[in-house]
C-alpha angles and dihedrals in degrees: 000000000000111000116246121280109248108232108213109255103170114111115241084238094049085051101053086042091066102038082052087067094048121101122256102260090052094052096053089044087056096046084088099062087090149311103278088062105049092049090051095057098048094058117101099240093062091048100053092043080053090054094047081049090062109036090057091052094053110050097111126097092238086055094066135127141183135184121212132196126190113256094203115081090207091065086068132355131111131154086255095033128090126197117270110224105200114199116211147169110285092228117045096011083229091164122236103181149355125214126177120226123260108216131058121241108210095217132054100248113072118181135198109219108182134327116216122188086330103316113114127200114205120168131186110269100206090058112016096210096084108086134168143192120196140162108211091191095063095029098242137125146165144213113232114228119253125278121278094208099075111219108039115203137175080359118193126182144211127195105196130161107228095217092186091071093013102245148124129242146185120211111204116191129197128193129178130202092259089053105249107148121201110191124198136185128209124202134201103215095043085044086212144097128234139181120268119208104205128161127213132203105208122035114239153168115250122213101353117175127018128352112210113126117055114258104276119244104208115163101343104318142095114229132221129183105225144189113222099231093221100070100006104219104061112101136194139155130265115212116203106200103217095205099044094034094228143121131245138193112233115183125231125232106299091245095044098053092108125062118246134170097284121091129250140215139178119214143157117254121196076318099311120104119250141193128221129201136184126193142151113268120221088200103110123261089009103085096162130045138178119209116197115201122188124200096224091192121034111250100359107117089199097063087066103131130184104229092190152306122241121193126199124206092226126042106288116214108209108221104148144022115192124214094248088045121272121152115210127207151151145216118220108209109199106229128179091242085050147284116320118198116219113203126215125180109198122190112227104210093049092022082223112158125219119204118218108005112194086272127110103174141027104274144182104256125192128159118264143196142167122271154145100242119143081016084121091027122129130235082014114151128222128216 
């Protein structure tokens, strides 16, 4: 006797319900059971219910993770490599995996220049009008469309996700000797750019010094440090606010405002801004030392707070500052066969180092998840 037919019984909601929980990879597995389903989790309702999903699963410290990148173009390039992102707990940067990016950059320097619910925005350094976003997790990617300003000069970028209208946006500033700043945004689901007018009280420098963590998005609003051109050594934040589309002025710690010799970093801390130093410390058998300062209160100068210093007994080179709070640096001994780079990861609440972490070059670091997204984007490429 044949045994009975099973009739499905399972609600198309309850269904989706349940396919919304699943990781990534088994989505997309599923995708192939029919049409209906694969029509259903490309929509971007369902993709958007898969990212809350996720986001509310990994809101722990232990849940963290992080993607790197080499910065220096000799660690990796070659005219037929690629360079190799490694994603990793945030904690302990135990790796997990590695995956090679898809796409060429026709100039040594690569930058990544923020990373948002999985989507990663990396540009080519050497011309700045090359510009990708790709999610490794689901294999696509896609090419940006060139600039509408024309010349770009002294260029800086910010990768946000605009949650009010669900989207993503890069911000793309250029800024000419004579100070005259234009100001485009791209969108996502546009998939254009267009000019921004935006006035702004105080003349000032963008993006001076070193970039090597990606713009942080705090609140809303992308952050830039910031000289003020008048005097040249007073220094302050801009805040873009990605929804209205307009600067402000956010002040420094009252004994940081002017510029000294130490350098200084902007980074997102468990979602509060925070403000990085490094100077030389006179305190014997400690030459080099890292203050972190945390804005308890967005836009309040006096909830600055000065999480912690942490002091190192050789010279500390800063390369990376992790979402729940690691500092990663390295030590270059000088050896006859050539320099050798010595990696610590410190954690800044219990100031505990850890020797050796599963990282072998200064690298770009930005937080990373799994995630959906440009899975219904158009003129989107698949590897």
């Amino acid at each position: 006797m044949k045994p009975p037919i099973l009739q499905r019984s399972i609600p198309d909601d309850v269904v989706l319900n349940i396919l919304g929980r699943l990781p990534v990879k088994s989505v997309i597995r599923f995708r192939c059971v029919s049409k209906s389903w694969d029509s259903s989790t490309t929509t971007p309702y369902f993709i958007s219910t898969h990212l809350n999903h996720n986001n509310n699963n990994e809101g722990s410290h232990d849940n963290g993770y992080v993607i790197h990148m080499p910065s220096n173009p000799s660690f990796w390039w070659s005219p037929n490599n690629r360079p190799v992102c490694t994603v990793a707990f945030d904690c302990t940067f135990d790796r997990i995996s590695e995956v090679k990016i898809p796409f060429d950059f026709y100039s040594k320097p690569a930058q990544l220049v923020g990373s948002c619910n999985g989507l990663l925005c990396l540009a080519d350094f050497g011309s700045v009008n090359v510009i990708y976003l790709w999610n490794p997790s689901i294999r696509k990617f896609k090419k940006l469309p060139r600039t509408c300003l024309g010349k770009l000069e002294n260029v800086t970028l910010g990768f946000a996700y605009h949650s009010e209208n669900n989207d993503y946006k890069v911000v793309r500033i250029s800024s000419t000797p004579s100070s005259t700043k234009e100001i485009e945004v791209y969108t996502l689901s546009s998939d254009s750019w267009r000019r921004v007018g935006v006035e702004l009280t105080t003349d000032v420098t963008f993006g001076y010094g070193k970039f090597i963590l990606p713009v942080p998005l705090v609140c809303g609003a992308l952050h830039w440090l910031a000289r003020i051109r008048e005097d040249g050594r007073s220094e302050l934040i801009m805040a873009f606010d990605v929804n209205g589309e307009k600067f402000s002025e956010l002040a420094l710690p009252d004994c940081l405002i002017k510029a000294n010799n130490c350098e200084r970093f902007l980074a997102s801390f468990k979602g509060k801004l925070a403000f990085i130093t490094f100077g030389y410390n006179e305190q014997h058998g400690f030459p080099s030392q890292y203050s972190v300062w945390v804005m308890k209160e967005y836009g309040v100068v006096d909830s600055w707070n000065k999480l912690c210093v942490v002091s190192f007994q050789r010279i500390a080179y800063f390369f990376g500052f992790t979402e729940y709070g690691s500092l990663l640096v390295f030590y270059c001994n000088e050896l006859v066969e050539g320099p050798e780079l010595e990696f610590v990861l410190v954690d800044t609440e219990t100031l505990h180092e850890k020797e050796d972490p599963d990282i072998q070059h200064p690298s770009y670091v930005a937080t990373f998840m799994e995630s959906l997204i440009l899975l219904d984007g158009a003129n989107v490429a698949s590897y």
